[in-house]
C-alpha positions in Angstrom: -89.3 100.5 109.2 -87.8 103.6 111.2 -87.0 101.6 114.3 -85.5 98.5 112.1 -83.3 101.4 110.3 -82.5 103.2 113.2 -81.2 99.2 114.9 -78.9 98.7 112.0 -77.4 102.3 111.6 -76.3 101.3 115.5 -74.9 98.2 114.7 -73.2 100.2 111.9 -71.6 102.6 114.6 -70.3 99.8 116.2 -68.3 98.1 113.7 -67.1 101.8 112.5 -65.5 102.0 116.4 -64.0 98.8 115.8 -62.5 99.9 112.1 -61.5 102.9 113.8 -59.6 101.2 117.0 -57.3 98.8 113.9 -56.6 102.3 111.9 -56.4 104.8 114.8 -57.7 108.2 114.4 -54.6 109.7 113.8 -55.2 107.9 110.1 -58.7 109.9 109.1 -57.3 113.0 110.3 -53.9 112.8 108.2 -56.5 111.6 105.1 -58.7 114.9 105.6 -55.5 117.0 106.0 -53.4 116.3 102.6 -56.1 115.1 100.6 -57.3 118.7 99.3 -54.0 119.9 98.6 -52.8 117.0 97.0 -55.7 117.7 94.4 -54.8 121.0 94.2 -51.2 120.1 93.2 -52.1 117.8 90.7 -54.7 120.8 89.4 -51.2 122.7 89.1 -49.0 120.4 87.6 -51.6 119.6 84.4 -51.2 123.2 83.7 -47.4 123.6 83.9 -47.5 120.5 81.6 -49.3 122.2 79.5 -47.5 125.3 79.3 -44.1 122.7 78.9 -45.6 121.1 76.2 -46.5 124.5 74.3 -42.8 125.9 74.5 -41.2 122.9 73.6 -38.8 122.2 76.6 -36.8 119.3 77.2 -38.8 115.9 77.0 -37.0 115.3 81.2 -39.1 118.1 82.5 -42.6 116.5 80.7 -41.3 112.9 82.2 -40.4 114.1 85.8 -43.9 115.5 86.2 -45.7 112.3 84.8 -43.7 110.5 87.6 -44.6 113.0 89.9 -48.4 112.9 89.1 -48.5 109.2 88.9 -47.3 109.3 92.3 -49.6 111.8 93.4 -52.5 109.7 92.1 -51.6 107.1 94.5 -51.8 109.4 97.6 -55.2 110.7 96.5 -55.8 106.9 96.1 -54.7 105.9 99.6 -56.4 109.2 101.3 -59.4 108.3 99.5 -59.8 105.0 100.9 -58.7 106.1 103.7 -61.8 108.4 104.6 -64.0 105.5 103.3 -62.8 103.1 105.3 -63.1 105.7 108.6 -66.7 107.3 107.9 -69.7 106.3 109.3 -72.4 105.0 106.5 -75.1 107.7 106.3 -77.4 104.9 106.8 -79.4 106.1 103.9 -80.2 102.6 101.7 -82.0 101.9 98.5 -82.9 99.5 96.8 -79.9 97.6 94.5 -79.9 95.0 91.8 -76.5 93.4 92.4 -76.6 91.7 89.3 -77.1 95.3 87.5 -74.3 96.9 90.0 -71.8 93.6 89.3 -72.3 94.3 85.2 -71.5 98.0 85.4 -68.6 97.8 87.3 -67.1 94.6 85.1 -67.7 97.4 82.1 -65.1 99.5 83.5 -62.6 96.8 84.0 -63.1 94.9 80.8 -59.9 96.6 79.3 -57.7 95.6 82.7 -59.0 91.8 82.1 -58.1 92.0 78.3 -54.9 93.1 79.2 -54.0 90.8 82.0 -55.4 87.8 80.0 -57.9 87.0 82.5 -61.5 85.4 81.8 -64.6 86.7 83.3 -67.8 84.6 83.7 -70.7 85.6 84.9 -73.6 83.3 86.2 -77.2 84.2 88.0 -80.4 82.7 88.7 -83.5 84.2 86.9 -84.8 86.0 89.6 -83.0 89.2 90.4 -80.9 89.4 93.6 -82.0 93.0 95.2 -80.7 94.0 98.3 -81.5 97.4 100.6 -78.0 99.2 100.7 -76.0 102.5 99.6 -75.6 101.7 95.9 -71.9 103.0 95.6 -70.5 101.7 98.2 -72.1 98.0 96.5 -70.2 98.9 93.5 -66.8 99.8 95.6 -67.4 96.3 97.4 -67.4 94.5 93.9 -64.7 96.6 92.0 -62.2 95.9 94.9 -63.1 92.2 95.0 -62.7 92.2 91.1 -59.2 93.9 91.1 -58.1 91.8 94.4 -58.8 88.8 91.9 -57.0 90.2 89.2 -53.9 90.8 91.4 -54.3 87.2 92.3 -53.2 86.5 88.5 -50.6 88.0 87.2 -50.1 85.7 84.5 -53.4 85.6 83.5 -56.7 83.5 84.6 -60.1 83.2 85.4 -62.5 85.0 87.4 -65.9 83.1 87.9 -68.5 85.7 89.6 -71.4 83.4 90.6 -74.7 85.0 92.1 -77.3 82.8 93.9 -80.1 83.2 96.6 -80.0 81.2 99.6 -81.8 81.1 103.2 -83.3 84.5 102.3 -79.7 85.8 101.4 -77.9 87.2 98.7 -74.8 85.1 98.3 -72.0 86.0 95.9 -68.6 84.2 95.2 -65.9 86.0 93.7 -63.6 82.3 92.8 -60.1 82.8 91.2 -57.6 80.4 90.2 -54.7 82.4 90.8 -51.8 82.1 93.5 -54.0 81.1 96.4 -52.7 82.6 99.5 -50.9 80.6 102.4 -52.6 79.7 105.7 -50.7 81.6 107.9 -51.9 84.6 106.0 -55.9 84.2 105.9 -56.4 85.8 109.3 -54.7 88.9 108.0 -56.4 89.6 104.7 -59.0 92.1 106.5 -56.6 93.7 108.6 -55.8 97.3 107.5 -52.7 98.5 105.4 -51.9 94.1 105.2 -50.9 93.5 101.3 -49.7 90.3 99.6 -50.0 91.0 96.1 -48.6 88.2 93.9 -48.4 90.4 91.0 -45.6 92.2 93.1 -47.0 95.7 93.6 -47.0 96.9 97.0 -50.7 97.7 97.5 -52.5 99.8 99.8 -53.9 96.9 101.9 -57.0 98.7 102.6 -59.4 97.4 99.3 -60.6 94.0 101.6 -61.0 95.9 105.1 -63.3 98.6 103.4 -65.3 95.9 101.5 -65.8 94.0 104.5 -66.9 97.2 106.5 -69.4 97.8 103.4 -70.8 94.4 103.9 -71.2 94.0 107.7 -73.2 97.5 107.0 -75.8 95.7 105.5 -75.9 93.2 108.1 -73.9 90.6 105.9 -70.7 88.6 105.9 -67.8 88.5 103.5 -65.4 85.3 104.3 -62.3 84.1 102.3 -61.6 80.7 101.2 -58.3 80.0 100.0 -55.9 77.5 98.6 -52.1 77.9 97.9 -51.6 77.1 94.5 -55.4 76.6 92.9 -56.9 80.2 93.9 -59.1 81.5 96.3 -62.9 82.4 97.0 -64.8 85.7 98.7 -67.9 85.1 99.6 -70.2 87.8 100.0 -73.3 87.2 101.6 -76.1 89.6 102.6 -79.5 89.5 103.3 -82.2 89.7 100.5 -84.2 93.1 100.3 -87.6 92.2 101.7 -90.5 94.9 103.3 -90.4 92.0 106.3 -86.9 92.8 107.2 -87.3 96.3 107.9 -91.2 95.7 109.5 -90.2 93.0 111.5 
């Protein structure tokens, strides 16, 4: 088990020094620079709203700092990702039940979906799709595949989350029905800081390069189907936990 562990947390290492040759290093070392004192600010700025709020000063001053803290919140954001996308997995895995991990994380978006119109379904087999992998970074994979689906949709939709094992593998499809995304674009969807949102935000384009980096470090694939107009389809696909995988 050792040895098997010890082969994939090198195959790991080498698709970190391929994530890092896209981003360059300058990126993680920018991210580990501003992200502390950007948190600090924000500390700062609850408090002086605080203190506005208690001696009744002008409603500008209360609505300059929620701009400014909304904005903040996006650089932690960024940073954030930023230093995920650049680490090296700790190689430490456990055992995770992806239909579990999938349920929790739609929990925390079921207010988004209300709001945005969009229907979620849900469909498993009977027997439970475990995997061997770092838990939360399995429920960053599905909560930036669930969003990337919702920003496919910005007038509303569905999202059909289908679980299924196959050849020994877990295989998940994430299958929208929003704006597809054009051919000449596919290629770029897992390159870094790339963002097409149709709900016409300008994203990070960093939430599908740091899922795809989460599954290839479980020795699994995530691939894209698309189609402009009718909606698109991730496929995550990664192999079933099993004592033979790691003995073998």
């Amino acid at each position: 088990m050792v040895e098997s562990i010890r082969d994939l947390t090198q195959k790991v290492q080498f698709t970190h020094q391929q994530r890092l040759s896209e981003l360059g290093r300058l990126a993680a070392g920018v991210a580990h620079e501003i992200y502390n004192p950007l948190s600090c600010m924000k500390l700062a700025l609850g408090s002086l709203a605080n203190m506005i709020e208690v001696e009744k000063q002008p409603d500008d001053f209360g609505n300059c700092l929620d701009i400014v803290e909304r904005e903040m919140d996006q650089c932690i954001q960024i940073t954030d990702r930023l230093l995920h996308l650049s680490a090296v997995p700790t190689g430490q895995l456990m055992l995770v039940d992806f239909q579990r991990a999938i349920e929790d994380t739609l929990s925390l978006v079921k207010w988004e979906a209300e709001q945005a119109s969009i229907e979620v379904i849900v469909s498993f087999p009977k027997q439970p799709l475990r995997i061997f992998a770092s838990e939360s970074e399995i429920r960053m994979l599905i909560l930036n595949l669930v969003q990337n689906a919702f920003h496919a949709m910005p007038s509303g939709g569905r999202l059909k989350i289908t679980g299924s094992l196959e050849d020994s593998k877990v295989v998940m499809s994430f299958e929208d029905n929003g704006v597809g995304v054009p051919a000449e674009n596919l290629s770029k969807l897992f390159t870094p800081f790339f963002s097409r949102r149709a709900d016409g935000v300008h994203g990070t384009g960093l939430g599908l390069p740091i899922s795809r980096t989460i599954v290839e470090a479980c020795d699994g694939t995530l691939e894209v189907e698309s189609e402009l107009g009718k909606g698109s389809s991730f496929i995550v696909s990664i192999p079933e936990a099993s004592i033979e995988r790691f003995t073998s």
